[in-house]
Every structure is written in structure tokens, then in C-alpha cells.
C-alpha positions as CSV (number, residue, x, y, z in Angstrom):
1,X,-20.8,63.2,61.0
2,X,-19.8,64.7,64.2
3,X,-17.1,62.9,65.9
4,X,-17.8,60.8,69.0
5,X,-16.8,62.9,72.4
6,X,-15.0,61.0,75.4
7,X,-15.4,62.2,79.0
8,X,-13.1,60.7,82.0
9,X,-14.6,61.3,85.4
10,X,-12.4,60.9,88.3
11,X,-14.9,58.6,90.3
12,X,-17.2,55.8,90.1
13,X,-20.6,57.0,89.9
14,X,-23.9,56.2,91.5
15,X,-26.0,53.4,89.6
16,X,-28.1,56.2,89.2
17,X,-26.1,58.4,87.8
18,X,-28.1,61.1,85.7
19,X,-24.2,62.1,83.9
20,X,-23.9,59.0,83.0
21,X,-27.6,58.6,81.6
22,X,-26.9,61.9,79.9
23,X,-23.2,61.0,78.2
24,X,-25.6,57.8,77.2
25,X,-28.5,59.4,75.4
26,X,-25.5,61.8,73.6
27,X,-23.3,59.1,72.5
28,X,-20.8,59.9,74.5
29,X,-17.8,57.8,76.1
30,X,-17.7,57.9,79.2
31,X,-14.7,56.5,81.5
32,X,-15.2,56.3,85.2
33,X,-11.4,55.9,86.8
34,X,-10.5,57.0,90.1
35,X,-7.4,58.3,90.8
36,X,-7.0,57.6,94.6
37,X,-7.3,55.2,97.1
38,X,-9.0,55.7,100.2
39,X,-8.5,53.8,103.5
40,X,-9.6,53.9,106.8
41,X,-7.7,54.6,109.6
42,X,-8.8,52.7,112.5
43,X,-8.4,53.1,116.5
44,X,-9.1,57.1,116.3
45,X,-9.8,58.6,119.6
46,X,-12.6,60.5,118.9
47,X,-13.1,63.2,121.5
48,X,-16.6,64.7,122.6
49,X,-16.8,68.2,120.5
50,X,-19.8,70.7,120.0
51,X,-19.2,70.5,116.2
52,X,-17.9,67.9,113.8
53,X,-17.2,69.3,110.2
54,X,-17.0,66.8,107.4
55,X,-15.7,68.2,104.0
56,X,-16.7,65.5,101.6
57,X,-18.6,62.4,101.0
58,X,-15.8,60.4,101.0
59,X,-15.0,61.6,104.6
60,X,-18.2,61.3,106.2
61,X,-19.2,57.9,104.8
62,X,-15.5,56.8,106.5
63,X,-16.3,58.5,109.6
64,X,-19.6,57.1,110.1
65,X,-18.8,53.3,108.7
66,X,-16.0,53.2,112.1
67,X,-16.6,56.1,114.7
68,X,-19.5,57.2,116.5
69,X,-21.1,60.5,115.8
70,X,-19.9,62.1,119.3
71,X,-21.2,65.8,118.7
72,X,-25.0,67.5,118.6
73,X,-24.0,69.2,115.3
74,X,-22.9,68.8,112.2
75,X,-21.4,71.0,109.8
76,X,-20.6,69.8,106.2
77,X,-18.5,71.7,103.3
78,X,-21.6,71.9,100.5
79,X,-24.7,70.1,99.1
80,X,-22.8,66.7,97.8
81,X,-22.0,66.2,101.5
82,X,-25.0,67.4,103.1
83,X,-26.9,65.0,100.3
84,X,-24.7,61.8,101.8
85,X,-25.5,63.0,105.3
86,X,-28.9,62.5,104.6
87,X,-28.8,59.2,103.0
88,X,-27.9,58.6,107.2
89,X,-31.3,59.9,108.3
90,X,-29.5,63.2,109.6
91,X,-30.0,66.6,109.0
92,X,-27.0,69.4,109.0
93,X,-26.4,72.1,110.8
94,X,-24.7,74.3,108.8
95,X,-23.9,73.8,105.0
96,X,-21.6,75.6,103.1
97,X,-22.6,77.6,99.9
98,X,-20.0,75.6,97.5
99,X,-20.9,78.5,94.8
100,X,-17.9,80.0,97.5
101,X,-14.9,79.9,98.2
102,X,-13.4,77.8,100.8
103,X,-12.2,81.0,102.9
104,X,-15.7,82.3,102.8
105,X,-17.0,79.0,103.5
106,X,-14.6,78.5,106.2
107,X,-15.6,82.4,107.8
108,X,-18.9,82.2,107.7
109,X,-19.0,79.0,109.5
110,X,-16.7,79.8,112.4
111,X,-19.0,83.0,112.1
112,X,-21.9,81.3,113.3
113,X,-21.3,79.6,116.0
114,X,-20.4,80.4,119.6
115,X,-16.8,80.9,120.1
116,X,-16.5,78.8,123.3
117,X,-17.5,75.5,120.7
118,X,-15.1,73.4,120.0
119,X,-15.4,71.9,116.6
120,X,-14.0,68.3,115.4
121,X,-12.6,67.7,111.7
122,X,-12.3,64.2,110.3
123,X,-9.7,64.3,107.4
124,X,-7.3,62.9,105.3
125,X,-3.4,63.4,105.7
126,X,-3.5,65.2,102.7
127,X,-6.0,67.6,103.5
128,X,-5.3,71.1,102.5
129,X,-7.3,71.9,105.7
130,X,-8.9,75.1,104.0
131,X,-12.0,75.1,105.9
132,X,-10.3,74.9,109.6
133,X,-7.6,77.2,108.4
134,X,-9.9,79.9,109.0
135,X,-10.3,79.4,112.3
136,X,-9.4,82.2,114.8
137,X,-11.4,81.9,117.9
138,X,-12.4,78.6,118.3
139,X,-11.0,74.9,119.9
140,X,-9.9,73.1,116.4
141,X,-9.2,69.3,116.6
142,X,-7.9,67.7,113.6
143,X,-8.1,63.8,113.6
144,X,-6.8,61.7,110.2
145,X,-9.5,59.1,109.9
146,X,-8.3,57.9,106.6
147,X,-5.3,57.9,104.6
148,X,-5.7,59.3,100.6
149,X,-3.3,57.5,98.7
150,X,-2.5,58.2,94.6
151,X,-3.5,55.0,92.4
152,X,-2.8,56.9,89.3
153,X,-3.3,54.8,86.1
154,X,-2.8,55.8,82.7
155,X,-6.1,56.4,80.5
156,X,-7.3,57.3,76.5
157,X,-6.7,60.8,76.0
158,X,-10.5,62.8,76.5
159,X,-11.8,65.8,74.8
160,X,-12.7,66.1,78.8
161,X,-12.2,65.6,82.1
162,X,-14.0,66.1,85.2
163,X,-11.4,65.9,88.4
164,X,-13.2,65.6,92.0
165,X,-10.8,66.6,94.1
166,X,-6.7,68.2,94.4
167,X,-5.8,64.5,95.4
168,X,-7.2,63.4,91.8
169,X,-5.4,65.9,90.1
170,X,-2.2,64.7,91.2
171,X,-3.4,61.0,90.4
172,X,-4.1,61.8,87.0
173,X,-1.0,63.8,86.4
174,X,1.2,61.2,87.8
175,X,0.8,58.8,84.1
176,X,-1.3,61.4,82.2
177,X,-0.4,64.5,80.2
178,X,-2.4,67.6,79.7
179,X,-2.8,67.8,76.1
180,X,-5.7,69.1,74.6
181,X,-8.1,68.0,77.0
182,X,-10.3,71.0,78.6
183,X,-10.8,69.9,82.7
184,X,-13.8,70.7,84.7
185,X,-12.8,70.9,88.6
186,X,-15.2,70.3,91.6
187,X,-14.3,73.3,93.9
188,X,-12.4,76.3,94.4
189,X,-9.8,74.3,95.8
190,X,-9.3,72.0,93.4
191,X,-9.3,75.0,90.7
192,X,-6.3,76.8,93.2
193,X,-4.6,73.5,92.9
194,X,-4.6,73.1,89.2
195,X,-4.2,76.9,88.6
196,X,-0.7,76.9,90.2
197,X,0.6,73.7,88.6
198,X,0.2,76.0,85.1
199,X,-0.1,73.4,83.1
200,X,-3.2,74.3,81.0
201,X,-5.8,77.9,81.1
202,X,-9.1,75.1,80.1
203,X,-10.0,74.7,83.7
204,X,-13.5,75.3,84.5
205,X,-15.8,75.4,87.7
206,X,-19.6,74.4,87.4
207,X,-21.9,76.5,90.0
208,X,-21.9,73.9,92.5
209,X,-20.3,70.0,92.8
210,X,-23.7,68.5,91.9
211,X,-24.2,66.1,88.6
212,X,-26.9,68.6,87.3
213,X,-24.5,71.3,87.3
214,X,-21.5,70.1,85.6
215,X,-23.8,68.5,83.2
216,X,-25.4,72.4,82.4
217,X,-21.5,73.2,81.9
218,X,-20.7,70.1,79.7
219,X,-23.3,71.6,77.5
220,X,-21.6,74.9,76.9
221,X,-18.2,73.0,76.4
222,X,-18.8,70.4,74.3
């Protein structure tokens, strides 16, 4: 007999969670542990803007749970985002393509639009700020809406582990050592991130940050 696979995921997932249903029906263990802590910063003031770009879940369900929606578009980094934006009854504007990276993301939004707009993003204090980076034309105004803070805790060594975000990695290396485990990484970003630290080559991308996907990919590493 095979022995049993373990998975960590870097988040709580959804009640419905088709990876967990799927780690489930395999008979596989599956540990759901953030890594960070996210807080809201309150008492922003927001300014009017013809854009407001929000570049996760996390971010927009902060935004929108203590500040008013104050522009007549919205912009969101990929499919996970646009997906919580519509939870809200609201449609996006533009969506990025997360098969990307975040500089082509990041050019082909400021691409579309009219130079003259100015264009809000709600972020963290550790944001790496990749999508607004690429700004060269248009108004950019940054406002920290929430505050990411490491809560890294020490877990049972996994034959895998998927990290959501740079902020996660950190959290996870902060009591945790590399080993054997192989990583799957939400994002070009995050893959960047991990890539410099040169800690390990198993570092893997699925096709988008969608449960679907990184189950397709689980499949070819497991």
C-alpha cells in the first residue's frame, strides 16, 4: 500500500471547497494554516478616482467591508478577485490574464485606459506594488487599507505545499524548513519571490490561481 500524501494550503478554504473535496475522495491530509494576519486599517481618506484596482481577494473584501466604492470602475489583478467582486453584485472592468505576468498584467491595464484617469490602489504595507509599478502616464494613488502581518506557526512536514501569496512564504519560512516538500505558488510574483530566496528548484505555477487548476497540477505531482 501506497503511503498516505499530506498537503498544507496556506489559507482557510471555502466550505465549499472542491480541493478539499478532492484531497477527501484521495485520502489525502490536508492542513489549512494561514500564515498571515490581516487587519484593517481604518479612517482612510479615500479620494474620488476614475479607477480603483484591487489585487486580491483579501484586499477587496477589506476595502469594501470599511470604505465606499468611490470610482465608476474597477480593475481587479485575475479571476480569484474578479470571482469575489461578484459575490458583491458587481461586474469588472478590466481583469487581468493571471496566466501573465504581473508586468504584462500591469501594461496592459494602464494600456487601456485613458491617460488623463487617475486610478486608486487599496494595498497592504507590504505590497510589492507590481501592478502600479508599471505605471508611466497615469495619476497613481496608493492607500494602505490594511496591514499584512506574519503569524507564522510551525506545521508537520508535507509531501506539498500550496503558498497563496509572497507574505505566506515568509510566514511559513519563519518556523518551517524546506526539506523535501515540492511548493505550488499562486502567481508570478509569488514564484519571483521564492525563486530568489534559492532555497529549493520544486516550485511550481498552476495556469491560473483557481482551485480547479492547482488541483489539474496536484495530479501531475503527486
Amino acid at each position: 500500500m501506497s503511503e498516505r500524501k499530506s498537503i498544507l494550503v496556506s489559507r482557510n478554504l471555502k466550505s465549499d471547497s472542491v480541493l478539499r473535496e478532492w484531497c477527501s475522495e484521495r485520502n489525502i491530509d490536508l492542513i489549512e494554516a494561514p500564515f498571515i494576519r490581516i487587519d484593517p486599517v481604518l479612517d482612510v481618506e479615500i479620494p474620488a478616482t476614475d479607477w480603483i484596482f484591487f489585487s486580491s481577494p483579501n484586499g477587496l473584501d477589506i476595502y469594501f467591508n470599511h470604505y465606499p466604492l468611490m470610482a465608476p470602475k474597477i480593475g481587479v489583478y485575475g479571476a480569484g478577485t474578479e470571482s469575489r467582486l461578484k459575490l458583491k453584485g458587481i461586474q469588472a472592468d478590466f481583469v487581468g490574464d493571471t496566466a501573465k505576468t504581473p508586468l504584462e498584467i500591469g501594461e496592459e491595464f494602464f494600456g487601456s485606459i485613458v491617460a488623463s484617469d487617475t486610478v486608486l490602489f487599496p494595498l497592504s504595507q507590504l505590497s510589492k506594488k507590481s501592478i502600479a509599478g508599471t505605471n508611466k502616464v497615469n495619476k497613481v494613488i496608493e492607500k494602505v487599507v490594511y496591514t499584512t502581518t506574519l503569524d507564522g506557526s510551525e506545521v508537520p512536514n508535507v509531501d506539498l505545499a500550496i503558498l497563496t501569496s509572497p507574505s505566506n512564504i515568509d510566514g511559513y519560512l519563519l518556523k518551517n524548513i524546506v526539506g523535501e516538500t515540492k511548493f505550488i505558488v499562486l502567481g508570478e510574483t509569488s514564484r519571483n519571490y521564492f525563486q530568489s530566496l534559492v532555497l529549493t528548484e520544486e516550485i511550481y505555477v498552476p495556469k491560473s490561481a483557481s482551485e480547479e487548476k492547482v488541483i489539474l497540477l496536484l495530479e501531475q505531482l503527486l
